[in-house]
Biopython code that builds the backbone (N, CA, C, O; Angstrom):
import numpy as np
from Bio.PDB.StructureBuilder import StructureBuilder

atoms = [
    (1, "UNK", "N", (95.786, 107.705, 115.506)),
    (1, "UNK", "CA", (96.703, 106.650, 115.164)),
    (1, "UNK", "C", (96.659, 105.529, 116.203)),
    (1, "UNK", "O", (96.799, 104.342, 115.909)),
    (2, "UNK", "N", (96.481, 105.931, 117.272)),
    (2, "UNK", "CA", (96.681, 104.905, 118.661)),
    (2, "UNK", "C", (95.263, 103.564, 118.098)),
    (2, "UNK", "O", (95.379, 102.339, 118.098)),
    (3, "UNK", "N", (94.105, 104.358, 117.703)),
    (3, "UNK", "CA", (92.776, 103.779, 117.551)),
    (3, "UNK", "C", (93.113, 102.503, 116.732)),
    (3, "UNK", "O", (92.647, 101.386, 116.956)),
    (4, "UNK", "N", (94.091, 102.868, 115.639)),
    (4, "UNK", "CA", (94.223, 102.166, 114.247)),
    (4, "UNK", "C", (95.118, 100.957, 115.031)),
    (4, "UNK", "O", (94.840, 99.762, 114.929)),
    (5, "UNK", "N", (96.283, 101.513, 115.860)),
    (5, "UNK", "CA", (97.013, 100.472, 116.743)),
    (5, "UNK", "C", (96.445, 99.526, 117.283)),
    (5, "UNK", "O", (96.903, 98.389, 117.167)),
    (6, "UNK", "N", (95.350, 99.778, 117.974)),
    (6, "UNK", "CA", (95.108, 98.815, 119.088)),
    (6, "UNK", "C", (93.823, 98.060, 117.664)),
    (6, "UNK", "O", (93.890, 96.895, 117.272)),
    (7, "UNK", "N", (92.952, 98.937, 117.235)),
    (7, "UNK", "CA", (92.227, 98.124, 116.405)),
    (7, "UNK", "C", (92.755, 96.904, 115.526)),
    (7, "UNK", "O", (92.132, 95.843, 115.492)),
    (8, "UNK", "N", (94.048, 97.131, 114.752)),
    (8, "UNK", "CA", (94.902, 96.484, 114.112)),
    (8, "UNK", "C", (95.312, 95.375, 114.956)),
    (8, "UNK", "O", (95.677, 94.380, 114.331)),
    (9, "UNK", "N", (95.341, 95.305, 116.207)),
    (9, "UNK", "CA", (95.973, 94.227, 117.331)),
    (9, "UNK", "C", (95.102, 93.337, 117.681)),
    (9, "UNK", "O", (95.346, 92.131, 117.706)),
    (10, "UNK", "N", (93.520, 94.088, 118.115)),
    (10, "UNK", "CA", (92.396, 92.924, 118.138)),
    (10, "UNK", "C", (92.338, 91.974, 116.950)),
    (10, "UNK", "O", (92.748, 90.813, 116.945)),
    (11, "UNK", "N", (91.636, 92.792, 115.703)),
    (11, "UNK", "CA", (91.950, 91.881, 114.363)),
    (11, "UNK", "C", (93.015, 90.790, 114.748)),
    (11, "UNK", "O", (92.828, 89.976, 115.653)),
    (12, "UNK", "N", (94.401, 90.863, 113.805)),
    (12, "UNK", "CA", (95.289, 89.958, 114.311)),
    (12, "UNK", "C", (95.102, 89.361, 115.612)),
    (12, "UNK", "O", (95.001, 88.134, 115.572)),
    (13, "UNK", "N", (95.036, 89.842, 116.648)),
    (13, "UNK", "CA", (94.541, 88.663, 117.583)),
    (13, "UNK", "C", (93.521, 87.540, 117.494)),
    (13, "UNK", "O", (93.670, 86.372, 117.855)),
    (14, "UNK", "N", (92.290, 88.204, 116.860)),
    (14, "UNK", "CA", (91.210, 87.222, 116.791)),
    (14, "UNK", "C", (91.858, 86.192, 115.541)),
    (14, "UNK", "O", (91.515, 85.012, 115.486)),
    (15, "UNK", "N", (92.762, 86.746, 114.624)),
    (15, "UNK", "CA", (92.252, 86.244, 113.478)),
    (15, "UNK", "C", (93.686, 85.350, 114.016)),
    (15, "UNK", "O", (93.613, 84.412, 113.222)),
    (16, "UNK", "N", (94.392, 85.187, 114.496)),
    (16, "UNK", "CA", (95.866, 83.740, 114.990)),
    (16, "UNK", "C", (94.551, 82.817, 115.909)),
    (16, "UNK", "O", (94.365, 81.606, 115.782)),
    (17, "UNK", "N", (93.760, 83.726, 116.812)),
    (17, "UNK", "CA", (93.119, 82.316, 117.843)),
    (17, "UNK", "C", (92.805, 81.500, 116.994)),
    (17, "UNK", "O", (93.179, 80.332, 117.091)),
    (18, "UNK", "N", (91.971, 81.975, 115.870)),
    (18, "UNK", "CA", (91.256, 81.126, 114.813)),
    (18, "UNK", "C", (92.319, 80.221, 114.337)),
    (18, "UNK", "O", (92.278, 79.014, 114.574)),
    (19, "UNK", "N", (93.373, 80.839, 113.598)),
    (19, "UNK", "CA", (94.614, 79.979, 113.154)),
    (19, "UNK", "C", (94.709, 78.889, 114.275)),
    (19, "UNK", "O", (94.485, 77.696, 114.064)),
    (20, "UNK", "N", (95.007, 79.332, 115.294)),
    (20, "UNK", "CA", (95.583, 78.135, 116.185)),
    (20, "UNK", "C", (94.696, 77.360, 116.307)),
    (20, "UNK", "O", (95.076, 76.218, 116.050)),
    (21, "UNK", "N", (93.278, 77.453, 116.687)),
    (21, "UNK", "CA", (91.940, 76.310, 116.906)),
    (21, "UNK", "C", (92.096, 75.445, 115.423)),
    (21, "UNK", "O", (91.649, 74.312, 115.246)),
    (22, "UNK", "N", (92.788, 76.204, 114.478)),
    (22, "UNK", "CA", (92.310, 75.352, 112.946)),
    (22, "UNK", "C", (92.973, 74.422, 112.900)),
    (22, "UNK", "O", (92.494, 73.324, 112.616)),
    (23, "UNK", "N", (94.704, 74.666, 113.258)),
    (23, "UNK", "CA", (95.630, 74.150, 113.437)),
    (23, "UNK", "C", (95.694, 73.027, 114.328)),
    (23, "UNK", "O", (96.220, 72.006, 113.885)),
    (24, "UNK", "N", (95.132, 73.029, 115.828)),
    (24, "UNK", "CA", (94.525, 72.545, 116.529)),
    (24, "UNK", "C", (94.143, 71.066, 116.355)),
    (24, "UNK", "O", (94.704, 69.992, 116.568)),
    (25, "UNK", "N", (92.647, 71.565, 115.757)),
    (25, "UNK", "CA", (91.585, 70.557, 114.905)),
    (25, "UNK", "C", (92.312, 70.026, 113.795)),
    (25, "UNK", "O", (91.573, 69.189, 113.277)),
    (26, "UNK", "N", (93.342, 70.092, 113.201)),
    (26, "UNK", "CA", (93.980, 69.213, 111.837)),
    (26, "UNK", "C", (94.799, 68.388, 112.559)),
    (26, "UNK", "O", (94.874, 67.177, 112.354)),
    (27, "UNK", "N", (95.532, 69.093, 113.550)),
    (27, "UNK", "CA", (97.133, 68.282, 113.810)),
    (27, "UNK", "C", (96.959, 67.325, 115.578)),
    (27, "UNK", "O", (97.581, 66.385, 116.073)),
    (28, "UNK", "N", (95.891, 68.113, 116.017)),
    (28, "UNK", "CA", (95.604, 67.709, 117.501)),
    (28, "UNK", "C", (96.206, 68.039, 118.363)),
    (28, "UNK", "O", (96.074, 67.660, 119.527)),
    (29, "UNK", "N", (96.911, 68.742, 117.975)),
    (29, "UNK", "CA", (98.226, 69.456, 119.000)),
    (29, "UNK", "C", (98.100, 71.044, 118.696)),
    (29, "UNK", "O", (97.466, 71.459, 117.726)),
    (30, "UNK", "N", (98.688, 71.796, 119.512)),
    (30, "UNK", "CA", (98.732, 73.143, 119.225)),
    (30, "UNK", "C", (100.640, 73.397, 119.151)),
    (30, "UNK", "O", (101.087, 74.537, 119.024)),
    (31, "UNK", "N", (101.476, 72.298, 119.242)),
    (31, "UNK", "CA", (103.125, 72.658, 118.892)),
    (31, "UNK", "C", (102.932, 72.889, 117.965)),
    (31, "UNK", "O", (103.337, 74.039, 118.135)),
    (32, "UNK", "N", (102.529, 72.888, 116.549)),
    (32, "UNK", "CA", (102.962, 73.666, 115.773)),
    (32, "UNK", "C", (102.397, 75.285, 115.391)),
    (32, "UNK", "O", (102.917, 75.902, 114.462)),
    (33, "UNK", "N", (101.449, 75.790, 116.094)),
    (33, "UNK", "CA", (101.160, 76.625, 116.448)),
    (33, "UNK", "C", (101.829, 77.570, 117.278)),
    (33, "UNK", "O", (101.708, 78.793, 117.194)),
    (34, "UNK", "N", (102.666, 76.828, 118.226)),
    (34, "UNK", "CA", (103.551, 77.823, 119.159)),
    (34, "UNK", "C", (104.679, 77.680, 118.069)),
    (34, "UNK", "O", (105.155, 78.766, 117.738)),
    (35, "UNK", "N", (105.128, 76.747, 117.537)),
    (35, "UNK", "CA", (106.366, 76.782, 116.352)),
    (35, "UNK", "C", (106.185, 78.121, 115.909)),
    (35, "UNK", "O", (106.687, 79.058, 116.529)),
    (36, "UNK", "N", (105.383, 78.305, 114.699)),
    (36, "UNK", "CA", (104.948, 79.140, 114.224)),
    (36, "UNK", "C", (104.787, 80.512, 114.830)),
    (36, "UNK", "O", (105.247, 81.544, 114.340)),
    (37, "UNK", "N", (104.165, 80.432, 115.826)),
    (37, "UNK", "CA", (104.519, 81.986, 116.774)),
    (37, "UNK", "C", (105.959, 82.284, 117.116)),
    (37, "UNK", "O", (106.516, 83.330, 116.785)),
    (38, "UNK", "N", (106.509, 81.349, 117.768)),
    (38, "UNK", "CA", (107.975, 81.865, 117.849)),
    (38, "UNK", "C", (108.256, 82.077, 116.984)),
    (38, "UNK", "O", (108.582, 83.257, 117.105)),
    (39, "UNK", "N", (108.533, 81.628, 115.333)),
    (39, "UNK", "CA", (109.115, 81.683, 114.173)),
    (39, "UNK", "C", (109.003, 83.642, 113.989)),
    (39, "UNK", "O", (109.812, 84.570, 114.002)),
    (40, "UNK", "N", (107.325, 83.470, 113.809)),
    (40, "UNK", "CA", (107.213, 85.084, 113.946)),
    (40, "UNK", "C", (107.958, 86.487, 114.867)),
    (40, "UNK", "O", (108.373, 87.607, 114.570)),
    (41, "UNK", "N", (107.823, 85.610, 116.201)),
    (41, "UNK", "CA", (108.086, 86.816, 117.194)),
    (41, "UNK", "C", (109.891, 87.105, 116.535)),
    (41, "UNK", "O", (110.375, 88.234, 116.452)),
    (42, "UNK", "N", (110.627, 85.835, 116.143)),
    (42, "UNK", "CA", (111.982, 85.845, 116.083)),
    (42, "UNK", "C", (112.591, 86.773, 114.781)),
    (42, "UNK", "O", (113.626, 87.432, 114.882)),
    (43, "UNK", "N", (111.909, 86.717, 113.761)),
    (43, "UNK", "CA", (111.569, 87.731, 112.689)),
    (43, "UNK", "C", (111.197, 88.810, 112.872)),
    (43, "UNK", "O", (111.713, 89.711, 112.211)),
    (44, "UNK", "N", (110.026, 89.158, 113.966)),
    (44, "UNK", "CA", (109.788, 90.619, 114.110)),
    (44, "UNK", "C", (110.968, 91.240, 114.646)),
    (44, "UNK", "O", (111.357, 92.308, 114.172)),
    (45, "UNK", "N", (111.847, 90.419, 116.014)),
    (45, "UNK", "CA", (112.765, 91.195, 116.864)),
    (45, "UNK", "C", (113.823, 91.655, 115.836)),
    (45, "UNK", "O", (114.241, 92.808, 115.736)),
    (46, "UNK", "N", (114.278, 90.375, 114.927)),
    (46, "UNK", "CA", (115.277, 90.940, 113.760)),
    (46, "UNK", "C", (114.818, 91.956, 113.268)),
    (46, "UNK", "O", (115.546, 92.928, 113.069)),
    (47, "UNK", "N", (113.552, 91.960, 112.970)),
    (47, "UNK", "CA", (113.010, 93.404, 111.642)),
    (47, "UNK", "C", (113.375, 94.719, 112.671)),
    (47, "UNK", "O", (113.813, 95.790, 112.249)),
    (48, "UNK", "N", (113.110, 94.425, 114.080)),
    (48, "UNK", "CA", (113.296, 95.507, 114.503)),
    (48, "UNK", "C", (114.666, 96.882, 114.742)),
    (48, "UNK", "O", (114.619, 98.085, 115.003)),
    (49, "UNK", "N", (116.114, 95.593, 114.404)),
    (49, "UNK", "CA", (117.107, 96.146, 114.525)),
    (49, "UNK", "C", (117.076, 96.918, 112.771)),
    (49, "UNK", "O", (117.750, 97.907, 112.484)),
    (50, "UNK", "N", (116.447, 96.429, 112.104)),
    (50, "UNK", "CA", (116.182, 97.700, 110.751)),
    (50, "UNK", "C", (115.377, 98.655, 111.225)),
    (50, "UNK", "O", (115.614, 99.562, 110.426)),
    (51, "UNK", "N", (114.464, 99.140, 112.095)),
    (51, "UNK", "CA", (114.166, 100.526, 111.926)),
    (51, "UNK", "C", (114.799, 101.895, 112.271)),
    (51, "UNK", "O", (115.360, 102.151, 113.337)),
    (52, "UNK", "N", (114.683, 102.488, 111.539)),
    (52, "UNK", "CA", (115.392, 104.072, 111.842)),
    (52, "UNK", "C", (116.558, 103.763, 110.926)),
    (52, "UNK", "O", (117.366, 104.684, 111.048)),
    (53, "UNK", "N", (117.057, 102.717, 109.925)),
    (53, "UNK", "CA", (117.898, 103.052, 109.161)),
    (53, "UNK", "C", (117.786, 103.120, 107.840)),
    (53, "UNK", "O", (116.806, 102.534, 107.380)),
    (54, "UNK", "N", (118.556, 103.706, 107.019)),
    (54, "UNK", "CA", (117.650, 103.915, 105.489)),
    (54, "UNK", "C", (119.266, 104.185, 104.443)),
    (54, "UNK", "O", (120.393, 103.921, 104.864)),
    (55, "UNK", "N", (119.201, 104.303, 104.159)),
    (55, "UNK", "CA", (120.449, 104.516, 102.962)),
    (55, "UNK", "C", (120.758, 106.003, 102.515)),
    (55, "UNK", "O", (121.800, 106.481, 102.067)),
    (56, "UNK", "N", (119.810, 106.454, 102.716)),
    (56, "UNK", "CA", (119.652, 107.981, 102.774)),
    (56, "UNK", "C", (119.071, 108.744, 103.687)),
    (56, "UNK", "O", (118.226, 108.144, 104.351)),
    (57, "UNK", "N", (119.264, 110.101, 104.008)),
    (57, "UNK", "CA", (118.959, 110.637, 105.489)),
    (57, "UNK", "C", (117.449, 111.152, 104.983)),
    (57, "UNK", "O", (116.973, 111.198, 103.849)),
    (58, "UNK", "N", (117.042, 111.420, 105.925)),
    (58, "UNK", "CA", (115.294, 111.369, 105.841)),
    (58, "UNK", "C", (114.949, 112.396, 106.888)),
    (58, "UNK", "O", (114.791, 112.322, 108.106)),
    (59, "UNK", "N", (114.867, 113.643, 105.781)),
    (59, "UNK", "CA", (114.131, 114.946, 106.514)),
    (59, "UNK", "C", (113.246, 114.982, 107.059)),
    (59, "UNK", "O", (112.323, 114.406, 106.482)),
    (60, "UNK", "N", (112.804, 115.748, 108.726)),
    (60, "UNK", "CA", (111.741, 116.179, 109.266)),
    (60, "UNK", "C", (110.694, 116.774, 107.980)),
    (60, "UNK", "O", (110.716, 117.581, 107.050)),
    (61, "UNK", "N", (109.946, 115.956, 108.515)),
    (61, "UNK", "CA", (108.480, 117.035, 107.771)),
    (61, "UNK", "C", (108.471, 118.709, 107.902)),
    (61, "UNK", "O", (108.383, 119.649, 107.112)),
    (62, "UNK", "N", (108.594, 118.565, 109.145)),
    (62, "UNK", "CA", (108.680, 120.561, 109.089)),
    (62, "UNK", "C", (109.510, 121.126, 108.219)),
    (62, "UNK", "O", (109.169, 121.988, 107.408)),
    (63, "UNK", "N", (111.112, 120.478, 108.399)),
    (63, "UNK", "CA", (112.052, 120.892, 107.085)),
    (63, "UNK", "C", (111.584, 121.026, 105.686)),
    (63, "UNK", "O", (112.018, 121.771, 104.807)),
    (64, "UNK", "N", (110.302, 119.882, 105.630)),
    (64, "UNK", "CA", (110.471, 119.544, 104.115)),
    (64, "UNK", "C", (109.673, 120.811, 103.166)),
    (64, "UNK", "O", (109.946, 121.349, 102.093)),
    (65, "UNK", "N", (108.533, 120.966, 104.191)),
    (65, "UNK", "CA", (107.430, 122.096, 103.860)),
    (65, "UNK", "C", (108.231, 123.680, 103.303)),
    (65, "UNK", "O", (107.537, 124.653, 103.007)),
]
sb = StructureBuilder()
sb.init_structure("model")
sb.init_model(0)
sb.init_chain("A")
sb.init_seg("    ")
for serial, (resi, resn, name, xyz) in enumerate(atoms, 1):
    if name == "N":
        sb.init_residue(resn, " ", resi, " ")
    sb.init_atom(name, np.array(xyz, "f"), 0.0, 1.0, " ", f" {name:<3s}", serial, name[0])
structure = sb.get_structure()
């Protein structure tokens, strides 16, 4: 799982530099590029106060077997 983590992180990494150089080359600036990243990071931190909650309780795997 760790492999899929960090692999999943290069991807997305390479693939925003590209965004930002594109972004870059259209607008001549890279502010809206950092716009856009903050926009993200500020959405992920929210998404984060949703994990671990669910509407219903959610059995261990070992239980479930």
């Amino acid at each position: 799982m760790f492999g899929w983590v960090v692999a999943a992180h290069q991807i997305a990494a390479g693939v925003i530099a590209f965004v930002a150089g594109f972004i870059r080359s259209v607008d001549g600036s890279y502010n809206f590029a950092f716009e856009l990243s903050g926009t993200a990071c500020i959405a992920t931190a929210l998404g984060v106060f949703l994990i671990g909650r669910s509407l219903k309780p959610v059995r261990p795997l070992a239980e479930a077997v």
